[in-house]
C-alpha positions as CSV (number, residue, x, y, z in Angstrom):
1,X,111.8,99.3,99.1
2,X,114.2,98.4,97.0
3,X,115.9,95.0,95.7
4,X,118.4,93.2,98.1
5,X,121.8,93.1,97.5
6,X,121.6,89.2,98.0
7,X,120.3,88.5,94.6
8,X,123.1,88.0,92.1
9,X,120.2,88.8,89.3
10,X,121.5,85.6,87.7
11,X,118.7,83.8,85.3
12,X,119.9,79.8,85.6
13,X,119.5,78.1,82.6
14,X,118.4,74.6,84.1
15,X,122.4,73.0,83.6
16,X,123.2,71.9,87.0
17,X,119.8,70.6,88.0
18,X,118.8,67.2,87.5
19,X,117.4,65.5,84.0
20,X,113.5,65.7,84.6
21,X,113.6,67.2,88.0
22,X,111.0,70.0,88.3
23,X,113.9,72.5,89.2
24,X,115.8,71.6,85.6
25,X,112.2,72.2,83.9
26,X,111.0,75.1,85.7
27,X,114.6,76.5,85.5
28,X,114.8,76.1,81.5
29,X,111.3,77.2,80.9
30,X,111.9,80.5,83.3
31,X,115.1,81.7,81.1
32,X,113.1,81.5,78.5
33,X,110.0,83.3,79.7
34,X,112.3,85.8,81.9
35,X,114.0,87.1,78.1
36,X,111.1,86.8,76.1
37,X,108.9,89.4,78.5
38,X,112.0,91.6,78.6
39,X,112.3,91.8,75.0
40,X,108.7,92.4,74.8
41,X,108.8,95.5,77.4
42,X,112.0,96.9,76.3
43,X,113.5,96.0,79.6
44,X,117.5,96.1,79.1
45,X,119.2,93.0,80.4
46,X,122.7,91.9,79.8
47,X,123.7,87.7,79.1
48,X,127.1,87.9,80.4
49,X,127.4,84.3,81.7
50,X,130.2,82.3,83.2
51,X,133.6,82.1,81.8
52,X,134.0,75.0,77.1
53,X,130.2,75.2,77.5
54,X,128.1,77.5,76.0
55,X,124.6,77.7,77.0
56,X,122.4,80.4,76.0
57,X,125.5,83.1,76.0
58,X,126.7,81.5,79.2
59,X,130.3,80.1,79.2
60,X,131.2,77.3,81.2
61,X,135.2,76.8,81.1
62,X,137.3,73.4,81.7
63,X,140.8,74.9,83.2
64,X,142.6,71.6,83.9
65,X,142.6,68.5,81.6
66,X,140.6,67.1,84.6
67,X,137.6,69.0,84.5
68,X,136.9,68.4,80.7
69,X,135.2,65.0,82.1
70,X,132.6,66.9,84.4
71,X,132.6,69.8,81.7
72,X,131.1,66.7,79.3
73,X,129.0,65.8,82.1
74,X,127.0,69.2,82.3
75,X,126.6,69.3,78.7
76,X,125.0,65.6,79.1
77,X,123.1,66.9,81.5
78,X,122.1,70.3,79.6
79,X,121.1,68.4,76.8
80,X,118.6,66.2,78.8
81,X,117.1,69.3,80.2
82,X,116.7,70.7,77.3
83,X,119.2,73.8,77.6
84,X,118.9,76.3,74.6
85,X,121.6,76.9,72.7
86,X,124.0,74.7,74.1
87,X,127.5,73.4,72.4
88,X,130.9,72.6,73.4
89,X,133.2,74.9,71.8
90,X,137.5,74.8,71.2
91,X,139.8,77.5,73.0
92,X,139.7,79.5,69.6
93,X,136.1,80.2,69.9
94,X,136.4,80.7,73.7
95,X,138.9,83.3,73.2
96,X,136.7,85.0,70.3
97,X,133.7,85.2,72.7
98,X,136.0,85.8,75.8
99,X,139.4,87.5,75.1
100,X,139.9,87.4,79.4
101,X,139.4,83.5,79.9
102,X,142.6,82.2,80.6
């Protein structure tokens, strides 16, 4: 058999999930496990994230002046969690990591 095309493949980094909820744990703990043992086998994987957050290569983008409230929100929330590697970063540095994001 072979893997379903109704897995994105995505590894969550526990963001979205609740402070303290066993999903936000589990979530966190997983990413890290899930790139450790790849690392450790040689498996090939690529971090290409979501296109400003940036969690663990992923890149979380405020397009409108409004959003930049919920964008503070899930950094809140990533740093109760315990998110690795998470910072807000300046349109200069989203354009260095991500020429694309408009």
């Amino acid at each position: 058999h072979h893997q379903s095309g109704h897995n994105s493949g995505v590894i969550h980094s526990g963001i979205y999930y609740t402070p303290g909820s066993l999903k936000a744990k589990l979530c966190v703990q997983g990413a890290a496990l899930c790139y450790e043992y790849c690392d450790q086998k040689g498996i090939p994987y690529k971090q290409c994230g979501k296109c400003a957050l940036l969690s663990f290569l992923k890149l979380i983008v405020a397009v409108e002046q409004d959003e930049i409230p919920r964008l503070k929100a899930l950094y809140e929330r990533g740093l109760q969690n315990n998110v690795r590697g998470l910072k807000l970063i300046g349109a200069k540095e989203i354009q260095a990591k991500e020429p694309f994001c408009r």
